[in-house]
C-alpha positions as CSV (number, residue, x, y, z in Angstrom):
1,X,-36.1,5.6,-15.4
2,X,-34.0,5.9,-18.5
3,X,-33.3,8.6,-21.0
4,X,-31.9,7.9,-24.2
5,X,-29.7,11.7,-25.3
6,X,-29.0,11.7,-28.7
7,X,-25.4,11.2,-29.3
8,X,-23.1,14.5,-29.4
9,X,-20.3,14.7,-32.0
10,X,-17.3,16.8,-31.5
11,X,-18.1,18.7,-34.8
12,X,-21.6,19.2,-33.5
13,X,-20.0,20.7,-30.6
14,X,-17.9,22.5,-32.6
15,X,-20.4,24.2,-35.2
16,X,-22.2,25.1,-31.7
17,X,-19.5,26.8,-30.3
18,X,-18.8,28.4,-33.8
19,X,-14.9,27.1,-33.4
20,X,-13.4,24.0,-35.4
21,X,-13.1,20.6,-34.5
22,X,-9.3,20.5,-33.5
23,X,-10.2,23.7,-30.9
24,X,-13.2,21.4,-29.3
25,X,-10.7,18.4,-29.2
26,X,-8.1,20.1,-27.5
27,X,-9.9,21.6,-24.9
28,X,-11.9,18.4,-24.3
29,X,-8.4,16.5,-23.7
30,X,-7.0,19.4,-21.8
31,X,-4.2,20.2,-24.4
32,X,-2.6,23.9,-25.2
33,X,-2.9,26.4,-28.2
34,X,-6.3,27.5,-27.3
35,X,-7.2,30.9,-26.9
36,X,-8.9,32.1,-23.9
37,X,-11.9,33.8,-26.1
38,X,-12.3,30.1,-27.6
39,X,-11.9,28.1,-24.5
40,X,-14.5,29.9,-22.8
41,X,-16.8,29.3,-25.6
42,X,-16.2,25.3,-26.2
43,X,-16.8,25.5,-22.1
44,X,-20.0,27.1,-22.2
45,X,-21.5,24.5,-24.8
46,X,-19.9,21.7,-22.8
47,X,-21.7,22.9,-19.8
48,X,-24.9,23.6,-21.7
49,X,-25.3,20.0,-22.8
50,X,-23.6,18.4,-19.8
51,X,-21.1,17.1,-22.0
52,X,-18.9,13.9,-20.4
53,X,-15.8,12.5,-22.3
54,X,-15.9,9.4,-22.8
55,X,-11.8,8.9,-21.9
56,X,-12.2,5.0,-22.0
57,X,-13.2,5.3,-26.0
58,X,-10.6,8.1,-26.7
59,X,-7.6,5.7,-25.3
60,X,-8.8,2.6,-27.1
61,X,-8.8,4.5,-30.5
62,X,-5.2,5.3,-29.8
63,X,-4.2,2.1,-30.0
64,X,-0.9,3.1,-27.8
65,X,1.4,0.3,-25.9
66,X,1.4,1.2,-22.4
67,X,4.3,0.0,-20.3
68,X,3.5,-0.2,-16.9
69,X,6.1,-1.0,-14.0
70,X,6.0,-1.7,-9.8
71,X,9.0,-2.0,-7.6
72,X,7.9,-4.1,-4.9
73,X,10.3,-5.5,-1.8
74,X,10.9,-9.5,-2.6
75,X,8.8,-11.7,-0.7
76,X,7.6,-15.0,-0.1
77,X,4.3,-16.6,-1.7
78,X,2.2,-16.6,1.7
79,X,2.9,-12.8,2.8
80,X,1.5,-9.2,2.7
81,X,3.8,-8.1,-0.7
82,X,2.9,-11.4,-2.8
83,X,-1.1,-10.4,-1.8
84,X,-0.2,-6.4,-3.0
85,X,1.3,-7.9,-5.9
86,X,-1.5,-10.4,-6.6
87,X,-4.0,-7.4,-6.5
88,X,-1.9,-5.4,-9.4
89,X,-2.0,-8.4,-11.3
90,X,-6.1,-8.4,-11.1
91,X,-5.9,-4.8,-12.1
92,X,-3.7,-5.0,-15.0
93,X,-6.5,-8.1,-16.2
94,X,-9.2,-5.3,-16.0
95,X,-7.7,-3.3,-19.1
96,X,-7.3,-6.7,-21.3
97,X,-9.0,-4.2,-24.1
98,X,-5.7,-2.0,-24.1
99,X,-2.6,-2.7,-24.8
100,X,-0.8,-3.3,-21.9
101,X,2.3,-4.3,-20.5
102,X,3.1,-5.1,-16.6
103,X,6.7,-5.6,-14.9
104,X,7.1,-6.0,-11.4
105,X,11.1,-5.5,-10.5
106,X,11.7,-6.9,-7.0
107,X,14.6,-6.1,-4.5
108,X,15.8,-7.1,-0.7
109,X,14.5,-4.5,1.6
110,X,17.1,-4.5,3.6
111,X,19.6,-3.5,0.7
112,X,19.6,-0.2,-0.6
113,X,22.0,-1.5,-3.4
114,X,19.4,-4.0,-4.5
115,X,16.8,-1.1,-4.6
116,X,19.1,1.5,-6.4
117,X,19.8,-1.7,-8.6
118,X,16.2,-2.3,-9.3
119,X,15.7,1.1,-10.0
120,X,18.1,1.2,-12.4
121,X,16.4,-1.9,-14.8
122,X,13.2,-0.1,-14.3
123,X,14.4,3.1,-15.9
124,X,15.5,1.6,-18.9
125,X,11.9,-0.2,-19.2
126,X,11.3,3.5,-19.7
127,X,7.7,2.5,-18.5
128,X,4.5,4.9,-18.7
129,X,4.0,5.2,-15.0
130,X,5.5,3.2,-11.6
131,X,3.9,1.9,-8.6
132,X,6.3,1.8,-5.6
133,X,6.7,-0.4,-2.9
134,X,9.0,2.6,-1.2
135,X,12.5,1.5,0.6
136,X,13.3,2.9,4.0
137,X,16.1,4.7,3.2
138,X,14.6,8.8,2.0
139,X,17.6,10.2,0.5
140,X,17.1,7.0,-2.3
141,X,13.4,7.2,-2.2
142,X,13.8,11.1,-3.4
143,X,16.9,10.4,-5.7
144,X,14.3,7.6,-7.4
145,X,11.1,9.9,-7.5
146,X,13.1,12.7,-8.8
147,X,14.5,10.4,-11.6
148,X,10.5,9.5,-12.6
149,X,9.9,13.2,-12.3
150,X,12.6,14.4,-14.3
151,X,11.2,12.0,-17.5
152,X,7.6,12.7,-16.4
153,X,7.0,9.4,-15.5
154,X,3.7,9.2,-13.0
155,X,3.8,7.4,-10.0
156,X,2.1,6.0,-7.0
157,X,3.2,4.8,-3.5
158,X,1.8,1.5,-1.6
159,X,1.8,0.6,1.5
160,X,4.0,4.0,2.9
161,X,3.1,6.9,2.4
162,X,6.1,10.0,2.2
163,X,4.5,13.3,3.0
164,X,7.3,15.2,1.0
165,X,7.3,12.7,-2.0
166,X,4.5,14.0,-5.0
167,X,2.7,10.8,-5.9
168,X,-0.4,10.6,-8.3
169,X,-2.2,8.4,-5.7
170,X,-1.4,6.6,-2.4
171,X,-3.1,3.4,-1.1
172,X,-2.5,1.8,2.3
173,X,-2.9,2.7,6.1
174,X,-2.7,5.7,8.3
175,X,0.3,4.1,9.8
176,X,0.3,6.4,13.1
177,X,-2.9,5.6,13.5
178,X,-3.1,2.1,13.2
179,X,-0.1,2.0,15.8
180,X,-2.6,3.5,17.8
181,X,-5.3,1.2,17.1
182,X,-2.9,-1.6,18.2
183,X,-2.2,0.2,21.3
184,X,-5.9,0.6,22.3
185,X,-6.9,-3.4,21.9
186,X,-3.2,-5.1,23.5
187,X,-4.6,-2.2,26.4
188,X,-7.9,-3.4,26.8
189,X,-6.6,-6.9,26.6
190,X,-4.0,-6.5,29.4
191,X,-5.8,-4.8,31.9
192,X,-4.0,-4.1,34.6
193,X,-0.7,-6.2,33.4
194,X,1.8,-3.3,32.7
195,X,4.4,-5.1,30.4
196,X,3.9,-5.4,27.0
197,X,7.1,-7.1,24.5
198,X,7.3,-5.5,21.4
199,X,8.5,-7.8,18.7
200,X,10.8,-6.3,15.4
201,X,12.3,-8.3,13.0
202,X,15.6,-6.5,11.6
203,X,17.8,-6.4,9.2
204,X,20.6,-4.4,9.1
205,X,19.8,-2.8,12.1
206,X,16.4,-1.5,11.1
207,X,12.6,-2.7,10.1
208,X,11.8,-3.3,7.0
209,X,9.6,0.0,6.2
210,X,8.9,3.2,7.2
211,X,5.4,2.2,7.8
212,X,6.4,0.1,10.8
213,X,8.0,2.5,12.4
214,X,5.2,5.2,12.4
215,X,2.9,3.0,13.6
216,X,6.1,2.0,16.4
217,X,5.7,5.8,17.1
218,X,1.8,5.6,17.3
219,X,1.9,2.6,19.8
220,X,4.7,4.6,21.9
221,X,2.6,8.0,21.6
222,X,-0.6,5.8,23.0
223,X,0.6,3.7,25.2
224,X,2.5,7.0,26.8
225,X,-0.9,9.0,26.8
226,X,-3.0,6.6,28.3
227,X,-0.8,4.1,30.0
228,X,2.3,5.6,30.9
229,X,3.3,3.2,34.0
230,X,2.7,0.5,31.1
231,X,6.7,-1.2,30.5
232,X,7.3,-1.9,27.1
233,X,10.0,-4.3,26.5
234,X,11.6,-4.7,22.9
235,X,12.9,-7.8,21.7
236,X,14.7,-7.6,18.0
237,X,14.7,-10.7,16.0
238,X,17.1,-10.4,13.2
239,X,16.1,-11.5,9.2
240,X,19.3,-12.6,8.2
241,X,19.9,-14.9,11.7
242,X,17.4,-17.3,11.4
243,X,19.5,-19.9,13.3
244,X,19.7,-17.4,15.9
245,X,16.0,-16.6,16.6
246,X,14.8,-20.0,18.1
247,X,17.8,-19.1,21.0
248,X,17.0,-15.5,21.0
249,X,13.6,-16.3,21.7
250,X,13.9,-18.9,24.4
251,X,16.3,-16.2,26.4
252,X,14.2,-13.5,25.9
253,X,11.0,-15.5,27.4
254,X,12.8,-17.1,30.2
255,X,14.3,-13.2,31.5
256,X,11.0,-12.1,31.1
257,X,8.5,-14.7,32.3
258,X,6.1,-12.1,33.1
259,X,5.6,-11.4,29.8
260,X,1.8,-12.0,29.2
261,X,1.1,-9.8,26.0
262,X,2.5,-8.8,22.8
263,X,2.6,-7.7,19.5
264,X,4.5,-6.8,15.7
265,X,3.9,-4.5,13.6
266,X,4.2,-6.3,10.3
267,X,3.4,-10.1,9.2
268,X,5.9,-11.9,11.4
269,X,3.6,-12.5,14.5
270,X,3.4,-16.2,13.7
271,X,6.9,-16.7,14.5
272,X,6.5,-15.9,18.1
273,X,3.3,-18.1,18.0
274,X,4.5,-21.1,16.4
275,X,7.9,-20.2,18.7
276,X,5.8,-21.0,21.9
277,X,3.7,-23.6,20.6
278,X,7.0,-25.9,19.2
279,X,9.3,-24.8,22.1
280,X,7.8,-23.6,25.1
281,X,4.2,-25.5,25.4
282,X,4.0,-25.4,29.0
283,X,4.8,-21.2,29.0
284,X,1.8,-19.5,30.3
285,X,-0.5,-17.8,27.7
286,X,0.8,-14.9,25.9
287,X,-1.4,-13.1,24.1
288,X,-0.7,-12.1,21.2
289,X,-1.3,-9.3,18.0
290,X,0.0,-8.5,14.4
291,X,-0.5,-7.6,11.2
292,X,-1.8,-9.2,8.1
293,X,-3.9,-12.4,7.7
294,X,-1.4,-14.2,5.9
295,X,-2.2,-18.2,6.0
296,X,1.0,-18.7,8.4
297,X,-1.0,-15.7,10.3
298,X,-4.3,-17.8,10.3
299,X,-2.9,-21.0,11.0
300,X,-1.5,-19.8,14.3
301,X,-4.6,-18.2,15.7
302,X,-6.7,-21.1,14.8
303,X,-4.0,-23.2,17.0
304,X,-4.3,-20.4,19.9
305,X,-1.3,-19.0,19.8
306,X,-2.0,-15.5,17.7
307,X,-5.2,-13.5,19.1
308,X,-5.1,-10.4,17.1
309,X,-5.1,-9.3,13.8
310,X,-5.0,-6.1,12.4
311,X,-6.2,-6.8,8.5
312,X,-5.5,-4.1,5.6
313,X,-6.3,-5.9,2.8
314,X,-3.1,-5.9,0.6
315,X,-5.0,-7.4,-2.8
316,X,-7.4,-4.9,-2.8
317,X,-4.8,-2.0,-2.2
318,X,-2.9,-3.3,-5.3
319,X,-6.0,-3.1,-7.5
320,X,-7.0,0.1,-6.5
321,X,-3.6,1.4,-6.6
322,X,-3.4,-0.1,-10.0
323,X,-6.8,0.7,-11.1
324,X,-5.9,4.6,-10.2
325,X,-2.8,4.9,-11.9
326,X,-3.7,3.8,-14.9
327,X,-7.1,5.5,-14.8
328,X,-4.6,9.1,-14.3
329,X,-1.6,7.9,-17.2
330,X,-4.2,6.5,-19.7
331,X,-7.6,8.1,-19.5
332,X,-6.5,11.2,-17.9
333,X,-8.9,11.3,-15.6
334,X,-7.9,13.6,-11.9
335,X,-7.4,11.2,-9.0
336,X,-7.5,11.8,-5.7
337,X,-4.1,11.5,-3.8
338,X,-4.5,9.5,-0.5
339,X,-6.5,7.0,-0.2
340,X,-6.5,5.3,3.4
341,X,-7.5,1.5,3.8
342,X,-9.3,0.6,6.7
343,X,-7.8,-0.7,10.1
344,X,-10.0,-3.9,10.5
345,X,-9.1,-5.9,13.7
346,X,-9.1,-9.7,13.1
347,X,-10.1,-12.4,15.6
348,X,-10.7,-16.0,16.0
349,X,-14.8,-15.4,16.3
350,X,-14.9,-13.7,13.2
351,X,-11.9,-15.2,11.2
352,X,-14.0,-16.9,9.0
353,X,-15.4,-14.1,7.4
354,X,-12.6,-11.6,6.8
355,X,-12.2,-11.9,2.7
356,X,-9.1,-9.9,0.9
């Protein structure tokens, strides 16, 4: 069933509230120099006639330029980042009515340099709100944040989520508890084996984000709990010594030629996988889990080397997260903060139907 309300005008809300048009408009956009006795009566005609803004009209009549900006780690075309990235491109191609701009400044996330660099051509974009694909490192996360803050410039944080940090929205997993989740299905699937490798790509020294290492400490915190006789066995493949992973590799599985099972916490699982497959072919099965079904990802569990997959559906976290922070910086409209994709486990029987 349809109604069909007549239309309400701001001066007939304003003759019934028995205040002027520039009161009802600046308590309907939220704006100061009302008094409390005239606030309270625009409010009680707004309730009366179940008044809603229309905040997509009000920003088109504008006619402002909105610059938006995203630092995002650099990255490959097949990989979780150029999928985020992809999604806030989609988003920014839903608001083709405004004026919009979009500028993604990228940096090496193992260099906090390249970050603070970054950072630093962002600022003087002097954009209307940031999306950030946060660094590891906290002190320059804060430093960054409190820059934004300082020019009230919004923001909102992909992928990892900073507890202390004051974002407008946040989009990606509970990292603890996808560790967890990880934990639970390499469990089931080794049974009574009790050594598990833990893969961890490196660069200087450290993973690439803060949300591999809580869901590290979620795996630990599980496997602890439920299997604490269960071995886990680290073995740290470094970014910037690629010549050096094929021989790091073929050491590590000939030491350890128990190993049955294993897993990564980010998109890199298909180098182990295509690792066995090129090198050691005769190696019994390992079984194997990460993250992210990248094509290199795909490829490798369709060859039957990569069992596992835990999906998070980076496109579709960039247009939400896009989608949200424009919705707060241009229509004004309250947003909720965290917003926690699901943890979606991947597998060769239902591959096929897993869409970003």
């Amino acid at each position: 069933m349809v109604f069909n309300q007549p239309k309400i005008r701001i001066k007939d809300i304003a003759e019934m509230a028995g205040v002027s048009v520039g009161t009802v408009d600046r308590v309907i956009h939220g704006r100061s120099n009302v008094s409390k006795l005239a606030l309270e009566k625009v409010q009680k005609v707004l309730d009366e006639i179940h008044y809603v803004p229309n905040h997509y009209a009000s920003a088109l009549a504008s006619n402002k330029v909105y610059n938006f900006a995203a630092i995002l780690p650099m990255h490959k075309e097949d990989s979780y980042w150029a999928r985020a990235e992809e999604g806030l491109y989609e988003g920014v191609k839903r608001y083709t009515d405004f004026k919009l701009s979009f500028k993604v400044f990228s940096y090496d996330q193992f260099n906090e340099e390249s970050f603070e660099q970054q950072a630093r051509s962002l600022l003087a974009y002097d954009p209307c709100a940031v999306i950030i694909g946060p660094i590891f490192n906290h002190r320059i996360m804060t430093k960054f944040t409190q820059k934004l803050e300082s020019r009230n410039i919004p923001y909102s944080l992909l992928d990892s989520y900073w507890a202390d940090l004051n974002p407008v929205t946040f989009y990606g997993q509970d990292a603890r508890r996808s560790g967890e989740f990880s934990a639970k299905i390499i469990l089931m699937a080794a049974a009574n084996h009790k050594k598990i490798a833990l893969f961890k790509l490196l660069g200087e020294g450290r993973v690439a984000s803060r949300q591999q290492l809580d869901r590290e400490e979620g795996f630990r915190k599980y496997v602890k709990t439920h299997s604490p006789e269960t071995e886990i066995v680290d073995l740290n493949l470094y970014a910037y010594d690629k010549d050096g992973m094929k021989d790091t590799m073929f050491q590590f599985f000939t030491e350890n030629s128990d190993i049955r099972y294993g897993l990564s916490f980010n998109s890199s699982i298909h180098v182990i996988g295509n690792f066995l497959k090129d090198n050691m072919p005769d190696h019994p099965k390992i079984t194997l889990l990460g993250y992210d079904a990248i094509d290199a990802n795909i490829k490798c569990m369709r060859d039957g080397y990569v069992d596992f997959l835990v999906g998070q559906h980076p496109q579709h976290q960039g247009l939400n997260c896009f989608r949200s922070i424009f919705n707060s910086c241009v229509l004004h409209m309250k947003q909720e903060k965290l917003h926690y994709v699901g943890i979606e486990l991947i597998m060769p029987e239902n591959l096929d139907f897993y869409k970003d």
